[in-house]
N, C-alpha and C positions, 0 to 999 in steps of 0.2 A: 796388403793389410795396412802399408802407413796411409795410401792413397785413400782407402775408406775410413782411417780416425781422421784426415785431413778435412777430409765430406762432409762429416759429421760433425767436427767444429764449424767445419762457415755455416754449414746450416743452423747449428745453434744460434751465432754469434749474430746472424741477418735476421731471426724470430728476434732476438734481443731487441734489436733496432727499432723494428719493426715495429714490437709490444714500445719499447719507450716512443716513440712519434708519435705511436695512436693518444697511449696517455698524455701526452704534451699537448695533442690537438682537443682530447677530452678536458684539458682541462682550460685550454685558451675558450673551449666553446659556453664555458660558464659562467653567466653573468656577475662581473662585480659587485659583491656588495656594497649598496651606497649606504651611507652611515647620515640618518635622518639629522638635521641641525638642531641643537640646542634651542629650545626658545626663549626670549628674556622675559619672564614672566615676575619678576620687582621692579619697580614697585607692583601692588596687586591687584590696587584700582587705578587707574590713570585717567579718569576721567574728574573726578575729584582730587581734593586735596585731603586724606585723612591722616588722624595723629592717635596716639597714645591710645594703639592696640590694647583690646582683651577680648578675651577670648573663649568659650565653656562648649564642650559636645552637650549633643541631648539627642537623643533618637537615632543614633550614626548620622548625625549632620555636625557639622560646626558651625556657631555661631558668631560672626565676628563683630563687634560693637567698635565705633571709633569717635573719636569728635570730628567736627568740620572745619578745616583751616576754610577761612572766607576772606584772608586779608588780603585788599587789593595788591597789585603789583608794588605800588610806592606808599604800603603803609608798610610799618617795621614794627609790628606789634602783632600780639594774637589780636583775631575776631573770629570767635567761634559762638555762635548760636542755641547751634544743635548740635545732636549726636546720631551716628547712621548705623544701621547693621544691615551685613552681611551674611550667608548660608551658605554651605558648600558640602558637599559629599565628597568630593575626590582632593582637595587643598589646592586644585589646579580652576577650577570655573566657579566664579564667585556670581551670586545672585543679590543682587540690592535690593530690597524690601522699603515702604515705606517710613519715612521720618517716622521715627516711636518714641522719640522724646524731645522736648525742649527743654529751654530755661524757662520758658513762660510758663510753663506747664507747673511749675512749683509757685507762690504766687508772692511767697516771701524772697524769693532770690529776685537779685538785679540784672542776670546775666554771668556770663562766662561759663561756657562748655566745655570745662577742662577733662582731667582725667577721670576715667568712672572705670567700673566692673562690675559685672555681673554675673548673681550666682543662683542656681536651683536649689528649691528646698520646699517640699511637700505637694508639688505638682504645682508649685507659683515659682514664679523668674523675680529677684529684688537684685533693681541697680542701683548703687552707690555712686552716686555722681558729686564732682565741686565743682559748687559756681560762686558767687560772689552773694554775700547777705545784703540783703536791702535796707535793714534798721541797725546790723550790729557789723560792725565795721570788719571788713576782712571777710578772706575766704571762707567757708561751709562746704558741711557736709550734707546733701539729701540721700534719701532711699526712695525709689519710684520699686512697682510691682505690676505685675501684668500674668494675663494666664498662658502667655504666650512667647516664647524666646523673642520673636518679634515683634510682640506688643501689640494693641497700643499700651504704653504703659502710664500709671499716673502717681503722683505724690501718694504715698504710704500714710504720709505721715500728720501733713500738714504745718509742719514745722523743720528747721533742723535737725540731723542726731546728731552732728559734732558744730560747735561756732565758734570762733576763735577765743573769747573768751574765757574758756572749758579750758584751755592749755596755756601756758605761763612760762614755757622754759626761755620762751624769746619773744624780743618785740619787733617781731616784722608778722606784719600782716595776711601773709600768706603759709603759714604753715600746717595750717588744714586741709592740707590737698592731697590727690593721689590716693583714694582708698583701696584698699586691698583685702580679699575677704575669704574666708576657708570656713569646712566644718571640719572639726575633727571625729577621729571615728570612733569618738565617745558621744558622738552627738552635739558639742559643746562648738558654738560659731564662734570667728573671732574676725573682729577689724581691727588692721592696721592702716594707718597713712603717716605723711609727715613731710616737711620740710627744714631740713637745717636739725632737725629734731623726726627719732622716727617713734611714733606712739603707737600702741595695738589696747585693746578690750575686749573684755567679753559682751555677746552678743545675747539676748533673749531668744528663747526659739521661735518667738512672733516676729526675729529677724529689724527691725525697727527700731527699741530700744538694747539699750546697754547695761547691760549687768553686773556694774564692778566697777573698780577706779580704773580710772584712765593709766596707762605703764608706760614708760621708757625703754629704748632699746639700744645702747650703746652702740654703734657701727662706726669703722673706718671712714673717715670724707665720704659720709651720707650726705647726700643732694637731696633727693626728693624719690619719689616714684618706686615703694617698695612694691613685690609681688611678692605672695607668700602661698608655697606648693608643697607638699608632702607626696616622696614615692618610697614606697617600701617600709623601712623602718626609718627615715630621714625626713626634717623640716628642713625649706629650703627656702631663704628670704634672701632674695635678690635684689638691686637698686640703683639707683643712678648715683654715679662714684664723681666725685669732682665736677667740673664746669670749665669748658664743655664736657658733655657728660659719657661719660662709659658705663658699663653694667657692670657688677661686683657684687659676688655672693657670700653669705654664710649659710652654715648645715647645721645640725642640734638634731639630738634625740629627743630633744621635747621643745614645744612650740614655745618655753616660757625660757629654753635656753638653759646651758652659756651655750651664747653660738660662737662657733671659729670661724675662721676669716679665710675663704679660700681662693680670693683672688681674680682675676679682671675677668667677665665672662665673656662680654661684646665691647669692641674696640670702640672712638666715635663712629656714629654713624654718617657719614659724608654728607656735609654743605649743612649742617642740621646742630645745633647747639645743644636738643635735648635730646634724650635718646628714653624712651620707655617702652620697656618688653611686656609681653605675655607668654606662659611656657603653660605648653598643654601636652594630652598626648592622644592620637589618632588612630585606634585601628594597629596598635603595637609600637607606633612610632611615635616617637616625642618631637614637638615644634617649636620654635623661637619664634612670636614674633617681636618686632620694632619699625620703630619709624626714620626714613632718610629724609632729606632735600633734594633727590635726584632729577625729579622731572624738571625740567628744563623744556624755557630759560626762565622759566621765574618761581622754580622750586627752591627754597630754603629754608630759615630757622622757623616761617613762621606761615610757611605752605605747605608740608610735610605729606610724606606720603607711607604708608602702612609695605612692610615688607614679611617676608617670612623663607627662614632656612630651616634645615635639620638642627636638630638636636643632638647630640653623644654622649653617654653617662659610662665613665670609666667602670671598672668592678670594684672599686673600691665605695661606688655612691658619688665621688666627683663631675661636676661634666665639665664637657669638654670643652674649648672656648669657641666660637660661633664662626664662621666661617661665612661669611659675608657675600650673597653670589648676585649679579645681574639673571642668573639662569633661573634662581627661586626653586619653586617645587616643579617639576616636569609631571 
């Protein structure tokens, strides 16, 4: 009898073996998996130098508008022209579309393609762009319209909607820039821009002119370059904080404020003096963009290139601060 429990364990104990080797060789026989590389997909266009992203869906596409850094290698100044847009379906393969707007294209301005934005409203596209006034000294504001996200688009107006001389809280010449443009869901449009000074009004629903006095908007070391977003029951006016510049928000239940101060949203942005966002949101996701100096060797303050990362909005309505990647959107 012990001689057959003895039997009976080696024969267990050698099936044991046996089943473990097979599974050890079943599982040496399984190909590793390779873990696909990261791609660096920021800057977004590399083929160009573009600045001071913005940004609107329309149709599940993205639209992206920028200006054109043109400055030679050994000039240290903007030269910007034009302004270019971009399309994308996925925030990964961007599509360049023809030039849709210039500075000549306005017949009162002198030039400079600075910061614009662009917004839908009644099956027409109006961009707000600054360039430089040709009879009244200082920055301006134009509106161009187009039946098309990508244009062609042309002067609305035929004149300025904002000139420097409309605002008075300072005398530097340049604080008419940067517009920034929302409707709210009362129907009621509003532009903001500013420099050193950030100003907002209301808009007519012919988008064009202005409906109201000109406002003031108190901010922490406001720079320039506000964006003004609304999600959920939250107004959300972001901006370039200090020099060099970083991004810095306030929140408000109403567009007319008091807004609180909640703090740095995007660090600087590398080799890059200005930094100006766009926040949008895609398909459930929300996106950052801005602009660096990364492309090398003769990207900088005044080559700049268009980036874009994720987004994060705490539960409380906060977001999160921006996370800055070479990997971009995959």
């Amino acid at each position: 009898m012990k001689h057959i429990f003895l039997f009976i364990v080696s024969m267990l104990l050698f099936a044991a073996c046996n089943s473990k080797k097979a599974e050890e060789v079943s599982v040496s026989e399984q190909p590793a998996k390779v873990e696909k590389p990261l791609k660096i997909n920021n800057p977004i266009i590399k083929d160009k130098f573009t600045a001071d992203a913005a940004a609107i869906v329309s149709n599940d596409k993205v639209y992206l508008y920028a200006g054109h850094d043109e400055a030679p290698n050994d000039f240290d100044f903007y030269k910007m022209n034009e302004w270019l847009v971009y399309s994308s379906s996925d925030m990964v393969n961007w599509e360049e579309h023809p030039v849709p707007l210039k500075t000549s294209d306005f017949s009162w301005a002198s030039g400079d393609a600075w910061a614009a934005q662009v917004i839908e409203r009644n099956g027409k596209f109006y961009w707000y762009v600054t360039v430089s006034h040709a009879t009244i000294e200082g920055k301006a504001i134009g509106v161009a319209v187009a039946d098309s996200p990508i244009g062609p688009f042309k002067d609305a107006l035929g004149k300025a909607i904002i000139t420097n001389d409309m605002t008075t809280h300072t005398d530097i010449s340049w604080d008419d820039i940067d517009p920034s443009v929302i409707i709210d869901d009362d129907g009621q449009a509003y532009l903001f821009w500013g420099n050193t000074v950030c100003h907002y009004a209301k808009l007519k629903e012919n988008m064009i002119e202005l409906d109201g006095p000109i406002e003031t908007i108190e901010l922490p070391n406001f720079t320039e370059a506000p964006w003004i977003h609304k999600r959920g029951e939250w107004y959300y006016l972001s901006y370039a904080y200090q020099f060099p510049e970083k991004i810095a928000y306030v929140m408000s239940k109403s567009i007319h404020g008091p807004w609180e101060f909640k703090g740095i949203l995007n660090e600087v942005a590398g080799n890059s003096n200005t930094n100006h966002q766009a926040i949008i949101e895609f398909k459930g996701q929300p996106y950052f963009f801005y602009h660096n100096g990364s492309i090398q060797p003769n990207g900088g303050s005044f080559r700049r290139s268009v980036c874009i990362d994720k987004l994060h909005y705490n539960e409380d309505g906060t977001m999160q601060r921006i996370v800055m990647t070479s990997e971009g959107i995959q």
